[in-house]
LUMTI-243604 format. One record per residue (C-alpha): x, y, z; residue in three letters. Coordinates in steps of 0.001 Angstrom, whole numbers, plus 500000, padded with zeros to 6 digits. Layout:
<atoms>
XYZala
...
</atoms>
This chain:
<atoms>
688634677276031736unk
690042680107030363unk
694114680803030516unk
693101683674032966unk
692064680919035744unk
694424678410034638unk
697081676832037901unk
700096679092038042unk
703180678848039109unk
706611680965039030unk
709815679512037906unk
711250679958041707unk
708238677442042797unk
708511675080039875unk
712095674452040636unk
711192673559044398unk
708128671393042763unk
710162669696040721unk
712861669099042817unk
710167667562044779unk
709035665180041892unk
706966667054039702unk
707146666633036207unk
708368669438034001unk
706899668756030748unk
708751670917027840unk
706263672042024720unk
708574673882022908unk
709417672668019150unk
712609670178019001unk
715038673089017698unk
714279674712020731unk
714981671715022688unk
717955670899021215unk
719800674753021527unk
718551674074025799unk
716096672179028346unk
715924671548031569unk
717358668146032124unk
715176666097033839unk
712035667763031981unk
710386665420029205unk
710129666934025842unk
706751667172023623unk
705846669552021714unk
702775671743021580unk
701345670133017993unk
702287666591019136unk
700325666554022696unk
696568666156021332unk
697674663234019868unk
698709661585023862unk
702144661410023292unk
702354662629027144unk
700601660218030142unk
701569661325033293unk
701043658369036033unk
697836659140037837unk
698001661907040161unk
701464663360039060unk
701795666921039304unk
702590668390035826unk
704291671682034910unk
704191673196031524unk
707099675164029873unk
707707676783026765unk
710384679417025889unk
707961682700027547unk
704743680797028932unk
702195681411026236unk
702302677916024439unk
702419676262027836unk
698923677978028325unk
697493676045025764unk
698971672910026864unk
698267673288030480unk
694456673814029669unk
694669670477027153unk
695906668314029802unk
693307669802032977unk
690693668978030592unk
692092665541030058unk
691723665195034100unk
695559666031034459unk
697097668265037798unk
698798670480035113unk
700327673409036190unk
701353676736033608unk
705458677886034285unk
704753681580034238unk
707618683327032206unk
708489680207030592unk
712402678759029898unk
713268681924030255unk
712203682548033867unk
713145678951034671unk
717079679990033893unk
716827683257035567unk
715427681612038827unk
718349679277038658unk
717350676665037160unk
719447674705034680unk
719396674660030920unk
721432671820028874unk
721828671482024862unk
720888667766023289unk
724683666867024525unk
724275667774027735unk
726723670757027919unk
725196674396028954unk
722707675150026857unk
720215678350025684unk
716901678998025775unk
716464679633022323unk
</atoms>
């Protein structure tokens, strides 16, 4: 599968999906955690994900952020190839804070999307 084909979604829809108990899984490096995430997303990055630091429980949608979407690419295609309902965040952390979504630093106060 190329990252043409790959599932889609925009940051308007991943908000609703999560909301509904998707998980947003973050593969941005941990300084770019740290400066602001989502809070309820789970945090691993890009380099560390081969490895399985991320099991979803069977059948749980994923979604895939990074700070613009290109990253997230990668990862979604890693994890549909492991068998996984992994979705790409078009436009990223970026689009998820414009769409409304909230961003926190590591202490939990407002954060960027660095």
């Amino acid at each position: 599968m190329d990252n043409q084909t790959l599932p889609t979604v925009d940051a308007a829809e991943a908000l609703r999906l999560v909301g509904d108990g998707a998980v947003l899984l973050d593969v941005r490096e941990p300084a770019e955690w740290v400066a602001g995430h989502a809070p309820t997303a789970v945090h691993v990055p890009l380099g560390d994900l081969p490895s399985g630091g991320f099991a979803p429980a069977p059948g749980q949608r994923v979604l895939v952020v990074c700070r613009s979407g290109n990253r997230s690419k990668s990862a979604t295609a890693h994890l549909i190839a492991l068998g996984v309902d992994a979705w790409n965040v078009a436009g990223g952390m970026g689009a998820w804070q414009a769409s409304g979504g909230a961003v926190v630093d590591a202490q939990g106060a407002p954060g960027r999307v660095a």
